[in-house]
KOLKOLFI-395811 format. One line per 8 residues: number of its first residue (from 1); for each residue x, y, z of C-alpha. Coordinates in nm, 3 decimals. Layout:
NUM> X Y Z  ...
//
This chain:
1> 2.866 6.784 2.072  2.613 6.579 2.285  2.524 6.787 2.627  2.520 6.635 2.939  2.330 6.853 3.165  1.960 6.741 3.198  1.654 6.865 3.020  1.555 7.240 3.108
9> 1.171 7.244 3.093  1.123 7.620 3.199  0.982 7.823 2.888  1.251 8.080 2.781  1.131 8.428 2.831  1.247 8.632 2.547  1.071 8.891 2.283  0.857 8.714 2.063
17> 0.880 8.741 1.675  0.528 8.771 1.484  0.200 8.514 1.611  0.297 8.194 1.456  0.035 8.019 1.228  -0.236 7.904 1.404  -0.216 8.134 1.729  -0.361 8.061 2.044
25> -0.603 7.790 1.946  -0.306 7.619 1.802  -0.093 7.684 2.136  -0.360 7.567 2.366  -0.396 7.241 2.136  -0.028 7.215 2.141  0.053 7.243 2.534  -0.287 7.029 2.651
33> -0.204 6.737 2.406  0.164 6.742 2.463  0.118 6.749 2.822  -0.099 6.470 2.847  0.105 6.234 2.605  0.424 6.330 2.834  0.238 6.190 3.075  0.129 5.856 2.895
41> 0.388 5.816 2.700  0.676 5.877 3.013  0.757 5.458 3.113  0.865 5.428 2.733  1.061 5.760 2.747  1.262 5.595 3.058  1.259 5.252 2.892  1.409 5.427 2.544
49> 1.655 5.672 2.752  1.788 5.359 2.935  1.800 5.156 2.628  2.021 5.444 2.496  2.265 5.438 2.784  2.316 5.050 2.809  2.409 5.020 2.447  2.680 5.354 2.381
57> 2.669 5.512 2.719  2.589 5.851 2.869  2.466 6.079 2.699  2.123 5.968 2.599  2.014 6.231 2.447  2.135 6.549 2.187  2.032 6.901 2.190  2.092 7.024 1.832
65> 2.042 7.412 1.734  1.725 7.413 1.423  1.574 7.651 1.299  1.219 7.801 1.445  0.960 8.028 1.428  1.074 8.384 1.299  1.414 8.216 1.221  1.478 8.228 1.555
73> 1.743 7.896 1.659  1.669 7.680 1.941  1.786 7.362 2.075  1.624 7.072 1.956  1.574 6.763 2.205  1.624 6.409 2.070  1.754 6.084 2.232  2.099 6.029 2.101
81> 2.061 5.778 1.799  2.462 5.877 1.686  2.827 5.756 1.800  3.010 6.020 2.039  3.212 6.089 1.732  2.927 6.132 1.475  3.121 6.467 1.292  3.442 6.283 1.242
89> 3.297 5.979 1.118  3.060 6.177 0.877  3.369 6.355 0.719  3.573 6.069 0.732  3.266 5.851 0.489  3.179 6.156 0.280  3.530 6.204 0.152  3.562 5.830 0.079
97> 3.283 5.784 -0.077  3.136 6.054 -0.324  2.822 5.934 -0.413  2.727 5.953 -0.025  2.895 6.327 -0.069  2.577 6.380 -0.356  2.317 6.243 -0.147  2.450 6.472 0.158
105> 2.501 6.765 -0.049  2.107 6.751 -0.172  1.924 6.621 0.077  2.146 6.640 0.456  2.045 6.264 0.500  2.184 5.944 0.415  2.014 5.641 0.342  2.331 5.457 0.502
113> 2.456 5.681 0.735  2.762 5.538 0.916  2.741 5.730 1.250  2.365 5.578 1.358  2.396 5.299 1.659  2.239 4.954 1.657  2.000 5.103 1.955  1.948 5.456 1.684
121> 1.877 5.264 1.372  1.558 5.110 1.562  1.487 5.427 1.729  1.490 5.629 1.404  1.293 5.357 1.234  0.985 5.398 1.480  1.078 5.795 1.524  1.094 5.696 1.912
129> 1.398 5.943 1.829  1.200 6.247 1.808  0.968 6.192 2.189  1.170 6.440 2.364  1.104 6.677 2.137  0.764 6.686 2.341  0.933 6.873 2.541  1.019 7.174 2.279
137> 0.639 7.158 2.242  0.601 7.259 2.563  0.827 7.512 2.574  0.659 7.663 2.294  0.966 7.635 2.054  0.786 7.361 1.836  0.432 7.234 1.753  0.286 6.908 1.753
145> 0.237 6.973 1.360  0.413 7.180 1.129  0.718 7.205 0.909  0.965 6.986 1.008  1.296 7.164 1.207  1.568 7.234 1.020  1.960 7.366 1.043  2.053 7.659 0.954
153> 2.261 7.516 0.648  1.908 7.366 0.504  1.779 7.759 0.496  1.906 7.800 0.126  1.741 7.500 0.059  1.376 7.631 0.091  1.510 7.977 -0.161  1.245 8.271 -0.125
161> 1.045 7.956 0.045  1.198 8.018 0.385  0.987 8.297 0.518  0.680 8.048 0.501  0.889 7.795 0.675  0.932 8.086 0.953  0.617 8.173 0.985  0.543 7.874 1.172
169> 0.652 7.639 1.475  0.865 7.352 1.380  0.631 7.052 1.378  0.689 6.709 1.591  0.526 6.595 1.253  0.358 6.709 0.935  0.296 6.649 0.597  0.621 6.487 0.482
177> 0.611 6.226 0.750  0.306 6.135 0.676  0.385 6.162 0.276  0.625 5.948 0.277  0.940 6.112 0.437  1.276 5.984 0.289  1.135 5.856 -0.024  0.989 6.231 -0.080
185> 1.249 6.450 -0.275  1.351 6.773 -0.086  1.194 7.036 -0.344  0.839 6.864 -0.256  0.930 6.865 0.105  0.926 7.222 0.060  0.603 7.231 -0.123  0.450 7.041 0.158
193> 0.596 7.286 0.421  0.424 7.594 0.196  0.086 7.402 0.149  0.086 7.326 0.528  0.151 7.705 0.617  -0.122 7.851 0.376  -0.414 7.619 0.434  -0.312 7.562 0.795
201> -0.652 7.465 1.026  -0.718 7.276 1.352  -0.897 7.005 1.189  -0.549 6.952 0.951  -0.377 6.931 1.246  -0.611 6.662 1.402  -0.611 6.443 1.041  -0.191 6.453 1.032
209> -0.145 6.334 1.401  -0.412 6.068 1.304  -0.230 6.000 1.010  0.113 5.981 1.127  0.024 5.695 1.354  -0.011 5.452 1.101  0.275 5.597 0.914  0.499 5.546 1.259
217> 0.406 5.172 1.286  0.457 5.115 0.910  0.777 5.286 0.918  0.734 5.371 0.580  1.049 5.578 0.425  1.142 5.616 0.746  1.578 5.690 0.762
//
């Protein structure tokens, strides 16, 4: 579950799978913008984390293992938008209710999910959700654009797809959030993920983090 030690911002020294797409011009891009939007952007990470804590307590945030570059796992930062007893809850609904069991079963996202918080639902809404992931950026386990992290059950998913996911950091966003995310069916999720990875560019990176602003305030097919 939930961990409750704080946020380890050292990059992990370990051997390092195949240059991800975009190499060093994408790495430099990565850790200079990340670094200074940390640094903007840090009164509304304490105002969010606090937020978090007043309405369903300590923890406020989730580490959660996804899948990376090389197919590597790593843990994946995110304030805590979930009850303490998401898993239960989530087993409990999908055996009552097997329609929500389909929707689970294809896509690993509900339109209804019982196990989001009043403080979550508003924090997944505006993707507020996803600012500590920042920090992966930093750490060089994710990008500020690419395909979006997923769990290692969502692997089969992407077929003989899922070396082109791997050959590329997890993305803070991309394509499908600015395409449209939920209402986007997971087989063209996929096709945006392979696009993204073979036509990759610094300038396509510039247009989607221009693009995903709007697409954050509009909060358009947002869970």
């Amino acid at each position: 579950m939930a961990h409750t030690r704080f946020l380890d911002f050292r990059i992990p020294r370990h051997r390092s799978p195949p240059v991800p797409v975009g190499g060093r011009a994408k790495r430099i891009f990565d850790v200079v913008a990340a670094s200074a939007l940390i640094a903007v952007m840090s009164p509304m990470i304490l105002f969010v984390a606090t937020l978090v804590v007043i309405g369903d307590g300590w923890p406020f945030y989730i580490r959660h293992n996804r899948i990376g570059h090389g197919g590597t796992e790593f843990a994946c930062f995110k304030f805590r938008t979930m009850v303490l007893d998401a898993e239960e809850r989530l087993r409990s609904h999908l055996e009552a209710d097997q329609s929500a069991a389909e929707e689970w079963r294809q896509n690993h996202k509900l339109r209804n999910d019982p196990r989001i918080t009043a403080v979550g639902n508003v924090l997944r809404k505006s993707s507020a959700d996803e600012l500590l992931q920042l920090v992966n950026v930093i750490r060089g386990e994710m990008s500020l654009v690419g395909p979006r992290p997923i769990v290692r059950d969502e692997a089969i998913l992407y077929g003989p797809h899922f070396h082109e996911y791997t050959m590329a950091r997890p993305g803070l966003t991309g394509l499908w959030q600015v395409s449209g995310r939920s209402d986007t069916s997971y087989d063209e999720r996929v096709r945006m993920d392979c696009s993204y990875v073979d036509s990759w560019s610094l300038g396509k990176d510039v247009a989607i983090i221009l693009k995903t602003i709007p697409a954050v305030l509009a909060t358009r097919g947002a869970a």
